[in-house]
C-alpha positions, 0 to 999 in steps of 0.5 A, spaced: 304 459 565 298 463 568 294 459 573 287 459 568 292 455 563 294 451 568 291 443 566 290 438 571 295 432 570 298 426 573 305 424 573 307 417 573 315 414 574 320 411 579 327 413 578 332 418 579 331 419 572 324 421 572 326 426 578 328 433 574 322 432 569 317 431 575 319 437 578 318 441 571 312 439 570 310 441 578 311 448 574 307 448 569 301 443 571 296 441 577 299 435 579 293 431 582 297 424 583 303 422 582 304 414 581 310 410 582 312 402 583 312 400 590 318 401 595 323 396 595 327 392 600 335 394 599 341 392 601 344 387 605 338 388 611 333 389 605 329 395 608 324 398 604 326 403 600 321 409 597 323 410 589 326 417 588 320 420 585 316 418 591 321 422 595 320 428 591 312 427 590 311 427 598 317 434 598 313 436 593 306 435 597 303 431 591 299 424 592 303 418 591 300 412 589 304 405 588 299 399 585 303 393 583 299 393 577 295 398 574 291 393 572 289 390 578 281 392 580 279 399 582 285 402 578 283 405 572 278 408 575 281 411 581 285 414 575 279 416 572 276 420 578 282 423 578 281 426 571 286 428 568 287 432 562 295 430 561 298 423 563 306 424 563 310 417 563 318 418 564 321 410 566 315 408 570 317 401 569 309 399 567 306 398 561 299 402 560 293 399 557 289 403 551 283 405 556 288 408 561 292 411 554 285 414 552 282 416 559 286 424 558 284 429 553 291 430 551 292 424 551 299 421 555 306 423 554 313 419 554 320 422 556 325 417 552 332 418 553 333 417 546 333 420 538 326 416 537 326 412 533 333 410 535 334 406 541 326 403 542 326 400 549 330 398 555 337 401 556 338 407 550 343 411 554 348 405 554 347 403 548 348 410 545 355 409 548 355 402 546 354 403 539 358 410 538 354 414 537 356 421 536 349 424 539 344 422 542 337 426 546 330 426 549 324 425 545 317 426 548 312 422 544 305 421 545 304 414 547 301 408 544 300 401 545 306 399 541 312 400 545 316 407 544 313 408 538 307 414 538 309 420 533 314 424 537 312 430 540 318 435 541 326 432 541 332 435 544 339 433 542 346 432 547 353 431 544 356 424 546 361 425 549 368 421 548 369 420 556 360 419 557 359 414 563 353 410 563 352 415 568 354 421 566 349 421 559 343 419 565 345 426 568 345 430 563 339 427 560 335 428 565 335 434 566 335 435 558 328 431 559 325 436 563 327 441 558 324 438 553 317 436 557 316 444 559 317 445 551 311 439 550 306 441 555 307 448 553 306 446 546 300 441 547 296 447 551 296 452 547 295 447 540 302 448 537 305 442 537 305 438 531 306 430 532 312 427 527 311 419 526 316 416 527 320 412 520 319 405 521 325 404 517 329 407 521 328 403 528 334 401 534 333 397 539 335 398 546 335 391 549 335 390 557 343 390 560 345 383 562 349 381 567 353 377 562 354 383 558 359 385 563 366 380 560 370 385 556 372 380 550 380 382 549 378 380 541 375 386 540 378 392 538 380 398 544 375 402 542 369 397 542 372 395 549 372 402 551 365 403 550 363 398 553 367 400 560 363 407 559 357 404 557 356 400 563 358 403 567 355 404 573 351 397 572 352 391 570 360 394 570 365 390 567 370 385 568 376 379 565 377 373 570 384 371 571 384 364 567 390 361 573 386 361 579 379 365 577 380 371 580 375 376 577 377 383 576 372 389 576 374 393 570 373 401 572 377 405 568 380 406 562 383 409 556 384 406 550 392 406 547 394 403 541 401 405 541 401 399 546 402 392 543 400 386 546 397 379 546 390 379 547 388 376 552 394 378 557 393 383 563 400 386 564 405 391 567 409 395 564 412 401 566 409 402 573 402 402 569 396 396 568 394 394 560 388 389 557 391 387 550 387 387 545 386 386 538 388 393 536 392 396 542 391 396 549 386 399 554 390 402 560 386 400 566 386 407 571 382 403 577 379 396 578 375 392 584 379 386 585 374 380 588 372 382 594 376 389 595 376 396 595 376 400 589 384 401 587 388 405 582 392 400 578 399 403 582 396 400 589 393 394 585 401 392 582 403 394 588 400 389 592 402 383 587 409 385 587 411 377 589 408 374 583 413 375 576 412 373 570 416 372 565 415 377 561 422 380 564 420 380 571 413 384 570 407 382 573 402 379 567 396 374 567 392 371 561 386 373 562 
């Protein structure tokens, strides 16, 4: 995009999701600011810690600006003078009032990591997982009051993969949401962009993960329980807790195994490998956190156990 087509627009998202997309739209636009949430206290010694899209705004020489809220006295109108043609919004994590979603000429812009409109809300890359989805993307759509509801602008698509983390969907997703930005912008500066509503009847929605999300129930079936691994993995993980004495077990990879049989609800040994019964096989628990341990694989965890026996033939066993 030549310099004389280059429109003034400012840029507003947190995490290391919204990165990528920043930085397409470095390439396209005059980024005259850039907003994100507040630095945060971190880890054990809870040190400030600036959201990913600072760091690369500041890498980028853009003014970063953090309001609590951008609802608080005097910010619209440092938004205003800044004056805007375009407003992008990627993972934010603040709800836009209708004078700031008036204030450009474009109007504002959302990256959403998902199939609009399936998976409206918090959490639609785990929930894609979670509901084994075969295939899923990133939408832009032009945002309204209503959340994640605005006419969808431009759409790319990704396959959802059989071994698909929660993280690995969030990478690959990223950097699809900078693909399909640069394909807005483009399309919203030259006029050639026709805005679809989205089907109401259609509509999902993604609600916010929870840490009691994380009990794998070993009543369901190898499959849901695989996906559920996958999904919410890396946060809030999952875990099963050893019903004689408490002990609660980080579950952290699996593949699913409906070869084996078991009781559901039984943590066993057999054959120098690790399984969760459920209700229609087994999951083969590859690593998993102990409470209070490192990372293991399931040799070195039943390594560790060898003077508990249970009575399934001498192997190690617990219900869970």
């Amino acid at each position: 995009m030549s310099g004389s087509q280059r429109i003034r627009a400012v840029f507003m998202g947190t995490p290391e999701f919204a990165v990528p997309a920043l930085e397409a739209a470095h390439q396209l636009c005059d980024i005259v600011a850039v907003y994100t949430q507040p630095d945060r206290p971190v880890g054990r010694g809870l040190e400030l810690k600036a959201p990913p899209v600072k760091q690369k705004a500041l890498e980028l020489g853009v003014p970063v600006f953090q309001p609590e809220k951008l609802s608080q006295p005097g910010e619209y109108e440092r938004l205003k003078e800044l004056a805007p043609e375009l407003l992008i919004v990627v993972a934010y994590g603040q709800i836009l009032r209708q004078n700031v979603l008036d204030l450009p000429r474009l109007g504002c812009v959302n990256v959403h990591s998902s199939i609009l409109p399936r998976w409206r809300g918090a959490a639609p890359i785990q929930w894609a997982i979670l509901a084994g989805d075969r295939q899923t993307g990133v939408s832009t759509q032009k945002m309204v009051l209503k959340l994640d509801a605005g006419d969808v602008l431009a759409v790319e698509n990704t396959e959802v993969r059989p071994d698909d983390t929660g993280q690995t969907l969030h990478d690959r997703l990223a950097g699809l949401g900078a693909k399909v930005l640069s394909k807005t912008i483009e399309g919203l500066v030259s006029g050639t962009l026709a805005a679809v509503p989205q089907d109401e009847s259609q509509v999902t929605i993604a609600t916010k993960l929870t840490k009691d999300m994380e009990r794998l129930d070993p009543t369901k079936t190898i499959a849901e329980l695989d996906r559920q691994v996958r999904a919410l993995t890396p946060w809030p993980g999952t875990s099963v807790t050893v019903r004689d004495g408490g002990e609660r077990i980080k579950i952290k990879k699996v593949l699913p195994r409906a070869e084996v049989r078991s009781k559901p609800g039984l943590l066993f040994e057999s054959g120098g490998r690790l399984f969760i019964g459920a209700a229609d096989g087994c999951l083969e628990v590859l690593e998993l956190q102990p409470e209070g341990k490192r990372v293991q694989t399931a040799a070195d965890f039943i390594s560790g156990k060898k003077g508990q026996r249970g009575p399934n033939s001498g192997a190690l066993e617990w219900a869970i």
